[in-house]
One Martini backbone bead per residue (centre of mass of N, CA, C, O) as a GRO file, in nm:
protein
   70
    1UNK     BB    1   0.741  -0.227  -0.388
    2UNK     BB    2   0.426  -0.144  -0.268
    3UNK     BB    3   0.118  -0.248  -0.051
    4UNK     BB    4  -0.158  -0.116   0.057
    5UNK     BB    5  -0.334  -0.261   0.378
    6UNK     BB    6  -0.621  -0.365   0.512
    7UNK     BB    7  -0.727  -0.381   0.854
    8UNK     BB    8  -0.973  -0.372   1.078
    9UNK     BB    9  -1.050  -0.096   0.871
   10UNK     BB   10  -0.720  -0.057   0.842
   11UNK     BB   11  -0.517   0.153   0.736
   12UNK     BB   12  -0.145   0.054   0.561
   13UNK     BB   13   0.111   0.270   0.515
   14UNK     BB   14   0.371   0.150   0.371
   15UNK     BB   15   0.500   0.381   0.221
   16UNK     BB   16   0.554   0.512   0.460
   17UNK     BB   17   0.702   0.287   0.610
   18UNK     BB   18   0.945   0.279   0.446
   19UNK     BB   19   1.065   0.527   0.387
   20UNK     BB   20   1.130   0.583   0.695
   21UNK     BB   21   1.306   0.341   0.727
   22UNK     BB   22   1.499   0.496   0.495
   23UNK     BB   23   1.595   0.722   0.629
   24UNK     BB   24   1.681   0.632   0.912
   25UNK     BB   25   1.933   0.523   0.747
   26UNK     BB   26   2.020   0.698   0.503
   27UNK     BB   27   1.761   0.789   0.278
   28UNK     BB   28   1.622   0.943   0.026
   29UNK     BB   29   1.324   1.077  -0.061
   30UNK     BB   30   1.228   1.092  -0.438
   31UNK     BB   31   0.969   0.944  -0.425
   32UNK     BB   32   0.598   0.802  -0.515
   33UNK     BB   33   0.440   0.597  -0.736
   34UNK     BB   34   0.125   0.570  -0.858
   35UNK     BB   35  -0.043   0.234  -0.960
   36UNK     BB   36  -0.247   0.064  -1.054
   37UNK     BB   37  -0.381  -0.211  -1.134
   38UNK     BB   38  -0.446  -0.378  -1.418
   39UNK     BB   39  -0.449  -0.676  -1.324
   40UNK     BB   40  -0.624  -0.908  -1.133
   41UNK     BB   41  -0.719  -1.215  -0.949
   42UNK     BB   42  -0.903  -1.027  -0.751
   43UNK     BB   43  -1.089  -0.847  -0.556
   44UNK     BB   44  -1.159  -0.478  -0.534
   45UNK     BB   45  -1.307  -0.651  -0.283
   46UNK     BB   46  -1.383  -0.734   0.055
   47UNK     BB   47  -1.514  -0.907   0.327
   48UNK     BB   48  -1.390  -0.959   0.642
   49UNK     BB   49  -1.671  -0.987   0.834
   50UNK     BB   50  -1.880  -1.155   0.682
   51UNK     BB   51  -2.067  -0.891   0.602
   52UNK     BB   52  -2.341  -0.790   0.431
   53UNK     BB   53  -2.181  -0.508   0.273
   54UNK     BB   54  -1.897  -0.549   0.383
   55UNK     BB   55  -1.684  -0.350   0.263
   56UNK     BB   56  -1.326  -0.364   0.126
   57UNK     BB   57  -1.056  -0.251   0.027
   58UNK     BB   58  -0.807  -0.381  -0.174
   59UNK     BB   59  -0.535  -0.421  -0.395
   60UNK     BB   60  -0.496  -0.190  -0.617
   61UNK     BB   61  -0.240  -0.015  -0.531
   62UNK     BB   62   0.088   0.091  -0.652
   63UNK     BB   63   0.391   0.145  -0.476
   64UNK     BB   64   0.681   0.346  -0.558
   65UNK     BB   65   0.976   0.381  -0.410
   66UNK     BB   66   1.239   0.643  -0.453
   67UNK     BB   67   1.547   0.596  -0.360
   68UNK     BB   68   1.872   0.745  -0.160
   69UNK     BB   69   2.155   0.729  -0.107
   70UNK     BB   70   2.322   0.993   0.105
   0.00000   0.00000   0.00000
């Protein structure tokens, strides 16, 4: 379980990185199931910039990766 992450506007596709990295290790890629985070004590957005207005999302949704060794 692993959560895409937003840095300097730049999102970072963590599921499609860890997938990769264990493709490459010798695992078959089955699924990734992408589910909402139903309650959250974070904001579903933050400001990175401390610019007013400047608004990006934050981890609201978790990516379940699922793998098999092959």
């Amino acid at each position: 379980m692993v959560g895409n992450r937003t840095v300097c506007k730049v999102n970072i596709p963590t599921d499609i990185i860890m997938s990769e990295i264990f493709q490459s290790l010798g695992y078959e890629h089955l699924e990734t199931v992408v589910r909402e985070i139903p309650s959250k004590r974070l904001p579903k957005k933050s400001s990175p910039s401390n610019v007013r207005g400047d608004k990006v999302e934050t981890m609201n949704r978790e990516f379940i990766v699922i793998l098999k060794r092959a």
